[in-house]
Residue, then its C-alpha position, 0 to 999 in steps of 0.5 A: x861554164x859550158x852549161x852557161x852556154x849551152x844555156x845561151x845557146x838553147x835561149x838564142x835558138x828559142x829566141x831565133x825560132x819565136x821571132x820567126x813563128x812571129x813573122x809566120x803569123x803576121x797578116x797581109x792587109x789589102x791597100x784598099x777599105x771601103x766603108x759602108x754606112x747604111x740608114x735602114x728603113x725605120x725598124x729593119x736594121x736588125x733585118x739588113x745586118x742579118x742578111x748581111x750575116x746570112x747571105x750577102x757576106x758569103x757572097x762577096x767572099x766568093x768573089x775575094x771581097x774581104x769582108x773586115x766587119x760589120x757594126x752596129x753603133x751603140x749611139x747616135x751622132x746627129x752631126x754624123x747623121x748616124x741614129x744607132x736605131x738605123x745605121x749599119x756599118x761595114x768596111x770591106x777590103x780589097x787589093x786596090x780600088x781597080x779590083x774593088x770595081x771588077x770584083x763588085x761587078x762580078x757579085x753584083x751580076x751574081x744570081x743569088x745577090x739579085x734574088x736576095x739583094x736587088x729584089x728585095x731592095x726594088x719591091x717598096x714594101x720590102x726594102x730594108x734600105x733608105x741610103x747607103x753612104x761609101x767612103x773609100x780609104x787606105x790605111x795611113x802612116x806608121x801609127x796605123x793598126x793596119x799596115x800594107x805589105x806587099 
């Protein structure tokens, strides 16, 4: 008998102990994602994701800008005006849209963004960049993978 519950005891505690492990290593999300949709000049999207890849992801993270992810699509939706051949992705996150302005401010006025973006994307023969389409979002509802703690 005392084996029993020193048995249920040691299983209480390992239980106690996992559900805490657990909440340790949940995540907290930012409130609010921005997604970025980009049509690249004809031929360039390889170049536009490996800038970002190289160089402007390091630069917004520098000034708190999440970077989420970056995607390339696997095919095309002309109704969506995405043609996989020249669309890249992103979705980027920050605590509030009041600091999605103040931070992309200060990395836009970065040194290094106007030499490795805003150069590039002025000199016609070298912009990697047709249109860049923005939808700001916020994660929605219990059935969300993403949810907001404080």
């Amino acid at each position: 008998m005392l084996k029993w519950r020193i048995l249920a005891i040691a299983g209480v505690l390992f239980g106690i102990g996992g559900i805490s492990w657990g909440h340790a290593q949940q995540q907290s999300f930012p409130g609010f994602y921005e997604l970025r949709i980009y049509k690249a000049q004809p031929g360039k999207r390889d170049a536009l994701a490996a800038r970002f890849a190289n160089r402007t992801a390091a630069i917004y993270a520098r000034y708190g800008i999440t970077n989420v992810g970056y995607f390339i699509p696997q095919q095309s939706d002309p109704e969506l005006g995405i043609d996989a051949a020249d669309t890249f992705i992103y979705i980027r996150a920050y605590p509030s849209k009041d600091e999605r302005d103040r931070r992309l401010k200060a990395a836009r006025s970065d040194p290094e963004f106007d030499q490795v973006v805003l150069q590039q994307e002025r000199d016609p023969n070298a912009r990697l960049i047709v249109k860049a389409h923005n939808i700001d979002m916020t994660p929605s509802g219990e059935f969300a993978a993403i949810s907001v703690v404080p």
